[in-house]
PyMOL commands that place a pseudoatom at each C-alpha (Angstrom):
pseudoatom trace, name=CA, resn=UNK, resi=1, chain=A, elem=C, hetatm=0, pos=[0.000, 0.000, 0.000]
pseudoatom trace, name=CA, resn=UNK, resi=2, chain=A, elem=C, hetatm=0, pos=[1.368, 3.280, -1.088]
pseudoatom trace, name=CA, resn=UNK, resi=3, chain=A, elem=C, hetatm=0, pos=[1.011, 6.226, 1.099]
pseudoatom trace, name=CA, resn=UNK, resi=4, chain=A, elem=C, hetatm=0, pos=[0.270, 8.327, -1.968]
pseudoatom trace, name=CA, resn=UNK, resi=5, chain=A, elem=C, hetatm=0, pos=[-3.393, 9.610, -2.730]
pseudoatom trace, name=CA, resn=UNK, resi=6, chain=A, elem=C, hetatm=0, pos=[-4.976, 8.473, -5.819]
pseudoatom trace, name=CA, resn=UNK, resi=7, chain=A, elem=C, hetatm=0, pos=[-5.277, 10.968, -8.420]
pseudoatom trace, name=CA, resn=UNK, resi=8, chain=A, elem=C, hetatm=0, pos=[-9.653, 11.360, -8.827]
pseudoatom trace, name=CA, resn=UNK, resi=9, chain=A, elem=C, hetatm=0, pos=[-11.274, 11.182, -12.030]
pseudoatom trace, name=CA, resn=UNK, resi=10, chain=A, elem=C, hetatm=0, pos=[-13.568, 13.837, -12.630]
pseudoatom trace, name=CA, resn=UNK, resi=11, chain=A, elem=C, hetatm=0, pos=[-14.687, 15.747, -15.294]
pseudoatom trace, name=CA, resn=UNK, resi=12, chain=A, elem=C, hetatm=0, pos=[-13.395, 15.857, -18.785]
pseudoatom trace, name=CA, resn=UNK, resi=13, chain=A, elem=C, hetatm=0, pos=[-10.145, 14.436, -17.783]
pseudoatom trace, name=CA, resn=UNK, resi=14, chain=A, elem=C, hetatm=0, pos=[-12.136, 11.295, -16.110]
pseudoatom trace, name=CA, resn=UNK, resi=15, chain=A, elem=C, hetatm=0, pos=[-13.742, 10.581, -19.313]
pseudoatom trace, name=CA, resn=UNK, resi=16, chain=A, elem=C, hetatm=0, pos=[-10.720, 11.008, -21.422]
pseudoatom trace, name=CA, resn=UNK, resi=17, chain=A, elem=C, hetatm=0, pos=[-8.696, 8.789, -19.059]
pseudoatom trace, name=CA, resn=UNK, resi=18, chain=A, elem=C, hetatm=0, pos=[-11.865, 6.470, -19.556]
pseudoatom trace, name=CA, resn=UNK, resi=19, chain=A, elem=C, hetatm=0, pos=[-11.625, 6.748, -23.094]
pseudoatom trace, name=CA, resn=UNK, resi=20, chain=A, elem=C, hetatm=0, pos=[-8.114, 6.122, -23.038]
pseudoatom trace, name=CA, resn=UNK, resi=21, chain=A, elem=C, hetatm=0, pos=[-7.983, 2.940, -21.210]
pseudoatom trace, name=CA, resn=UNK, resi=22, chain=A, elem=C, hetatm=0, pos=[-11.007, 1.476, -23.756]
pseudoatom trace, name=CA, resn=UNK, resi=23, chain=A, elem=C, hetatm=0, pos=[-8.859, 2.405, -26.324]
pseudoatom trace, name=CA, resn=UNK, resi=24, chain=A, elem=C, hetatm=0, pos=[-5.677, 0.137, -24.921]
pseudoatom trace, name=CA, resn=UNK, resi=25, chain=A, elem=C, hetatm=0, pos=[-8.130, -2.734, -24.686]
pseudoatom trace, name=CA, resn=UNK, resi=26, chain=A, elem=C, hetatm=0, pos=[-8.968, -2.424, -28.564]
pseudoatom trace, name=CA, resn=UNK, resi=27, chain=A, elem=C, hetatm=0, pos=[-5.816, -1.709, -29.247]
pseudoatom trace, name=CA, resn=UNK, resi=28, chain=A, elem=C, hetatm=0, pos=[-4.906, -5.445, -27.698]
pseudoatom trace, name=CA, resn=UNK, resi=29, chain=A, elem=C, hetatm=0, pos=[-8.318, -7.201, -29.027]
pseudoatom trace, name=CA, resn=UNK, resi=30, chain=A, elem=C, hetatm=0, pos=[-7.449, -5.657, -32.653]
pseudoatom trace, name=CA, resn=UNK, resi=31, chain=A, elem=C, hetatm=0, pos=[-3.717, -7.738, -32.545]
pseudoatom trace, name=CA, resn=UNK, resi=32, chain=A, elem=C, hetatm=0, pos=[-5.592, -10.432, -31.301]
pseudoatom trace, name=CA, resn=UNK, resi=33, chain=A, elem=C, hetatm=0, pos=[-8.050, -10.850, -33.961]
pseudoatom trace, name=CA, resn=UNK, resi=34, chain=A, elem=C, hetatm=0, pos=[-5.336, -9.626, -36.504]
pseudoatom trace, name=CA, resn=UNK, resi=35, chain=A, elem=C, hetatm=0, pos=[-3.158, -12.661, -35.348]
pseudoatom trace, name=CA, resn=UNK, resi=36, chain=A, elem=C, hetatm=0, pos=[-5.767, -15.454, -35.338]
pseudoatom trace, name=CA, resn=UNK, resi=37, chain=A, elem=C, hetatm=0, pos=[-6.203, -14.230, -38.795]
pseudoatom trace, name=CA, resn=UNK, resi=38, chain=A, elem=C, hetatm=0, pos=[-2.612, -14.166, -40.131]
pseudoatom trace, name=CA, resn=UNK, resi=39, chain=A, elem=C, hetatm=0, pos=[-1.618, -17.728, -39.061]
pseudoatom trace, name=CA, resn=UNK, resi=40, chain=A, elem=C, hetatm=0, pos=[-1.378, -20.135, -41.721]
pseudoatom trace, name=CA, resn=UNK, resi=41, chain=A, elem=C, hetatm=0, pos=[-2.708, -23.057, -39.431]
pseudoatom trace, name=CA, resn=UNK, resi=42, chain=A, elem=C, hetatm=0, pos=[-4.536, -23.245, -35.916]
pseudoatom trace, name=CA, resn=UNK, resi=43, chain=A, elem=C, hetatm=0, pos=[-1.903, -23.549, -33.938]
pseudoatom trace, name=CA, resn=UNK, resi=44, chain=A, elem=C, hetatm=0, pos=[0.281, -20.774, -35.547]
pseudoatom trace, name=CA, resn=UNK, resi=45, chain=A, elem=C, hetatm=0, pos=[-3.312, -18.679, -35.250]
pseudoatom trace, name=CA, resn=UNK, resi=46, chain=A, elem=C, hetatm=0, pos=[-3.177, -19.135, -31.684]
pseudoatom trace, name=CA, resn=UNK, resi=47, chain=A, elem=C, hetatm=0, pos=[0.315, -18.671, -31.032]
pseudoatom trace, name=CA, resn=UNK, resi=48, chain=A, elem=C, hetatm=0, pos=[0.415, -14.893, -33.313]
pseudoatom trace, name=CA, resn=UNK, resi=49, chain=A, elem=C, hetatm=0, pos=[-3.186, -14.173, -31.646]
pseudoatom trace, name=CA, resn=UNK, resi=50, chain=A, elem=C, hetatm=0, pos=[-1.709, -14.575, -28.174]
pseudoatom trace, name=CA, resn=UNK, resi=51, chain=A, elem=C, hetatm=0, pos=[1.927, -13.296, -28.803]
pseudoatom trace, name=CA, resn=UNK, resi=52, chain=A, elem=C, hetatm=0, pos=[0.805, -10.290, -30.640]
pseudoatom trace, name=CA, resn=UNK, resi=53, chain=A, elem=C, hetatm=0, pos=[-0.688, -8.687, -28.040]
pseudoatom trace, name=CA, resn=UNK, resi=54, chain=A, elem=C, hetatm=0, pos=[1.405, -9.980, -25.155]
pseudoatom trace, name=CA, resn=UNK, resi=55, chain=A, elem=C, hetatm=0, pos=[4.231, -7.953, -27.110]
pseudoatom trace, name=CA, resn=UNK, resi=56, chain=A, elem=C, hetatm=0, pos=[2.218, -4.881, -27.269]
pseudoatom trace, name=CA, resn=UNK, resi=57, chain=A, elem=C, hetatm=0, pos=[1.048, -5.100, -23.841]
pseudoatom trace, name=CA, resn=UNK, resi=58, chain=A, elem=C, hetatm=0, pos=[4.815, -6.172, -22.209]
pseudoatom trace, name=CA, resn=UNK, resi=59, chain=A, elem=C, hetatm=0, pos=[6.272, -2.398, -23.866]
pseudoatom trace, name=CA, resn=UNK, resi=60, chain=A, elem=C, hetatm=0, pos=[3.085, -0.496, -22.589]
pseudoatom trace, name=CA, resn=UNK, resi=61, chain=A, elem=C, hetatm=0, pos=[3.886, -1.817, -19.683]
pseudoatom trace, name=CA, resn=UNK, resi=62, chain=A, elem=C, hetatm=0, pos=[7.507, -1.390, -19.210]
pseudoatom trace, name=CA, resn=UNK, resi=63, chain=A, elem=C, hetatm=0, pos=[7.820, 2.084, -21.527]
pseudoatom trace, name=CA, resn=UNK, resi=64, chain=A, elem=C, hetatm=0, pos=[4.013, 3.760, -21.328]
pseudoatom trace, name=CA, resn=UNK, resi=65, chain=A, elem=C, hetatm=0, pos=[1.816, 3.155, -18.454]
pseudoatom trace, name=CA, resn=UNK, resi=66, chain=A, elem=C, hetatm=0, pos=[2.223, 5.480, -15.808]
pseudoatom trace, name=CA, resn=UNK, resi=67, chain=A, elem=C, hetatm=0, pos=[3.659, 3.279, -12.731]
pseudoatom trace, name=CA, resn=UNK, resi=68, chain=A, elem=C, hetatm=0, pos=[6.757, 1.912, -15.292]
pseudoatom trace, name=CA, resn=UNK, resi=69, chain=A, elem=C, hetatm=0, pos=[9.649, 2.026, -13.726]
pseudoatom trace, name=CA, resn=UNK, resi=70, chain=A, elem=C, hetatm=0, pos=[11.235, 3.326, -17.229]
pseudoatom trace, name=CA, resn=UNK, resi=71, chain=A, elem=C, hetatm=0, pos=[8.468, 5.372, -18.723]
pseudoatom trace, name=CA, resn=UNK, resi=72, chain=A, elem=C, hetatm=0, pos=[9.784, 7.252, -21.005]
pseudoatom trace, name=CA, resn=UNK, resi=73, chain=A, elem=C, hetatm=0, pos=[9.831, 10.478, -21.348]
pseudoatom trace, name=CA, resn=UNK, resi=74, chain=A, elem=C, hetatm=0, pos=[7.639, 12.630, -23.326]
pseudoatom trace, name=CA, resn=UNK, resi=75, chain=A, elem=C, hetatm=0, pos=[7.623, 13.035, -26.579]
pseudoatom trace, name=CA, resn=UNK, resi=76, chain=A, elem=C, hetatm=0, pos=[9.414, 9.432, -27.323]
pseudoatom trace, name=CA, resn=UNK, resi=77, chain=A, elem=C, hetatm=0, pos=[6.028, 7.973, -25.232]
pseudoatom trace, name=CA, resn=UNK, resi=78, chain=A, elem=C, hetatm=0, pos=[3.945, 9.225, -27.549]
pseudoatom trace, name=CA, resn=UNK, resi=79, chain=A, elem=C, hetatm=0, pos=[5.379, 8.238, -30.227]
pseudoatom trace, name=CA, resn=UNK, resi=80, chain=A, elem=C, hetatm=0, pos=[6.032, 4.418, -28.723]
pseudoatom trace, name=CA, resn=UNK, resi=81, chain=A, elem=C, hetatm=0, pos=[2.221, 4.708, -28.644]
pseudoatom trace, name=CA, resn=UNK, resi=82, chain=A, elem=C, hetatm=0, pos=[1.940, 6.150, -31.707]
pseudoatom trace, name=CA, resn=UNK, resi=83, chain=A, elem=C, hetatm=0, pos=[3.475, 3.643, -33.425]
pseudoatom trace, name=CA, resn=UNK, resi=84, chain=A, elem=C, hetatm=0, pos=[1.690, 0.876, -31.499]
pseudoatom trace, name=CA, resn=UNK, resi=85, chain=A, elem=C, hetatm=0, pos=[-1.998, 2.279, -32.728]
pseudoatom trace, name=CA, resn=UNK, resi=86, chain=A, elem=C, hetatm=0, pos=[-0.385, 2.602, -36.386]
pseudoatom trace, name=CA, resn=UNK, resi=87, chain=A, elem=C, hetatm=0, pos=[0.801, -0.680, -36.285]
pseudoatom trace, name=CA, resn=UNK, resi=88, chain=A, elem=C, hetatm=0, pos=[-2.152, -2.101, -35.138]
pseudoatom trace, name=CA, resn=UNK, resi=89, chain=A, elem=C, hetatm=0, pos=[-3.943, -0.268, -37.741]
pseudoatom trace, name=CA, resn=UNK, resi=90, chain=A, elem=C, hetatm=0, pos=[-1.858, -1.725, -40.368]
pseudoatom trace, name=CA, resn=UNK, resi=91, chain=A, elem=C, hetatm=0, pos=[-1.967, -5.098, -39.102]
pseudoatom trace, name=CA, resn=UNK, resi=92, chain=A, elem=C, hetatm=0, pos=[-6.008, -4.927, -39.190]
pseudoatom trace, name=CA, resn=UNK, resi=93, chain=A, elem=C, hetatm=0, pos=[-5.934, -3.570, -42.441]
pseudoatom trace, name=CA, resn=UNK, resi=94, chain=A, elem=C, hetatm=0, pos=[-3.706, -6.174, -44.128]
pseudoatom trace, name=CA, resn=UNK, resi=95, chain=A, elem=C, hetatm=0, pos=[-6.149, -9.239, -42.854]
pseudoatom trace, name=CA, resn=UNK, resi=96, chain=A, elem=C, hetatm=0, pos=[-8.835, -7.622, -44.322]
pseudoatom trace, name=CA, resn=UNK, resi=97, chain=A, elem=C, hetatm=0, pos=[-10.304, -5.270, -41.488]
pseudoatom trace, name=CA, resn=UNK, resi=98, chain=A, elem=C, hetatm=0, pos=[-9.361, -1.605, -43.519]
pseudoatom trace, name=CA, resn=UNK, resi=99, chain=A, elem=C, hetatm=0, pos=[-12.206, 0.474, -41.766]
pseudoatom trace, name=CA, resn=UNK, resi=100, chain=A, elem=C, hetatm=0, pos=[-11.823, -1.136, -38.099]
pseudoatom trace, name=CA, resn=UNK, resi=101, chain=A, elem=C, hetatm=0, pos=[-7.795, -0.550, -39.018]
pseudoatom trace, name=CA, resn=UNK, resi=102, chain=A, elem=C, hetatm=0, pos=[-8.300, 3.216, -39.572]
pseudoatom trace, name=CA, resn=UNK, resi=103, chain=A, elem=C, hetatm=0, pos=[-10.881, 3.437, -36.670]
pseudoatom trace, name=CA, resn=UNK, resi=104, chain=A, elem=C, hetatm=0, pos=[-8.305, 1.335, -34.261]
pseudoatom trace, name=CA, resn=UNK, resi=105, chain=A, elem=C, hetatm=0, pos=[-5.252, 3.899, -35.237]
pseudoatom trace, name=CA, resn=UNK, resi=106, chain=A, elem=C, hetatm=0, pos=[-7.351, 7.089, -35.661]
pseudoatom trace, name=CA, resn=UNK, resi=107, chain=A, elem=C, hetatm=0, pos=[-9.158, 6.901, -32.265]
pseudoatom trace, name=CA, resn=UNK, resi=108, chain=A, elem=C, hetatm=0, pos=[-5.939, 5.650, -30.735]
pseudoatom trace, name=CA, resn=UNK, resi=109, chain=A, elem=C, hetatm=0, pos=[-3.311, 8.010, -31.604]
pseudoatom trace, name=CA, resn=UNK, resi=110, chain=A, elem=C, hetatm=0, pos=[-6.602, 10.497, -30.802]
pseudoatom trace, name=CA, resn=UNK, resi=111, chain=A, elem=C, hetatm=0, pos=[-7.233, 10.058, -27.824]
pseudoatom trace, name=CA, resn=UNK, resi=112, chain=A, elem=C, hetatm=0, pos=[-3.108, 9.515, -26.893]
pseudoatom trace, name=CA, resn=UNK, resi=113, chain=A, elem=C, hetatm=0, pos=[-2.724, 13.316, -27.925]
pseudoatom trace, name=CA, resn=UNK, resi=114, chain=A, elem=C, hetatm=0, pos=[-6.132, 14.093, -26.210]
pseudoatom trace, name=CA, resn=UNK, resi=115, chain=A, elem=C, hetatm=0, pos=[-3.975, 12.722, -22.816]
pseudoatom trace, name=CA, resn=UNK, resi=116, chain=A, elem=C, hetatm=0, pos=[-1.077, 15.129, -23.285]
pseudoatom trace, name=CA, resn=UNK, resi=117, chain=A, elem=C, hetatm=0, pos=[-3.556, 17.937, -23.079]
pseudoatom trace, name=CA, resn=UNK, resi=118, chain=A, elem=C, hetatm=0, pos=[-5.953, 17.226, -20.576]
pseudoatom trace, name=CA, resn=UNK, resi=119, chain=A, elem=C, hetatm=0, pos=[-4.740, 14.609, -18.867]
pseudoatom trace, name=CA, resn=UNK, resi=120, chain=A, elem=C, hetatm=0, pos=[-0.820, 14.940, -18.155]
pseudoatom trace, name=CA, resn=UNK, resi=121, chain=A, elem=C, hetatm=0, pos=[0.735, 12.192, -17.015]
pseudoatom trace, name=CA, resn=UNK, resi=122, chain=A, elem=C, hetatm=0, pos=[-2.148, 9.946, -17.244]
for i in range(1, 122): cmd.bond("trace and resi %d" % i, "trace and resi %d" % (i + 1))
show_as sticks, trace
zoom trace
């Protein structure tokens, strides 16, 4: 137990932190369903839907979320999560998902900036 207070969600901030953290979870269901799609067989379906977004969520954790113990520093997070909403983006596009791609990356790297401003070091 930390004897820190926990920041309060309220406002526009709450619901952009909100936002934010729904946005994470697509961005780790849209790997997913990208890798069960690019594996030639079953079992390479399973292994590139479960690795996929074990890799995405192992450098949130370590370089983005805001308890890492080597967050980086701004701007080279946001562009760590940048890239991870463009990639994801890609991904869904190239299995045959173009609008949820777009949507995935647009809303992402959206609502990432969105953070900077009204939610700093959220």
């Amino acid at each position: 137990m930390t004897s820190q207070p926990t920041p309060r969600m309220s406002g526009f901030t709450g619901v952009v932190l909100a936002v934010r953290f729904l946005t994470e979870l697509v961005l780790l269901a849209g790997l997913a369903v990208a890798g069960a799609r690019l594996g030639g067989g079953v079992v390479l379906s399973i292994v590139d839907a479960v690795l996929l977004p074990a890799a995405a969520a192992a450098l949130w954790g370590l370089f983005v979320a805001p308890r890492a113990r080597r967050r980086l520093p701004e701007p080279a997070r946001f562009l760590l999560e940048f890239v991870l909403f463009a990639v994801t983006g890609v991904v869904l596009a190239l299995v045959g998902w173009l609008v949820a791609g777009i949507v995935v990356a647009v809303a992402g790297i959206g609502v990432a900036a969105l953070t900077r401003v009204f939610a700093k070091d959220g």
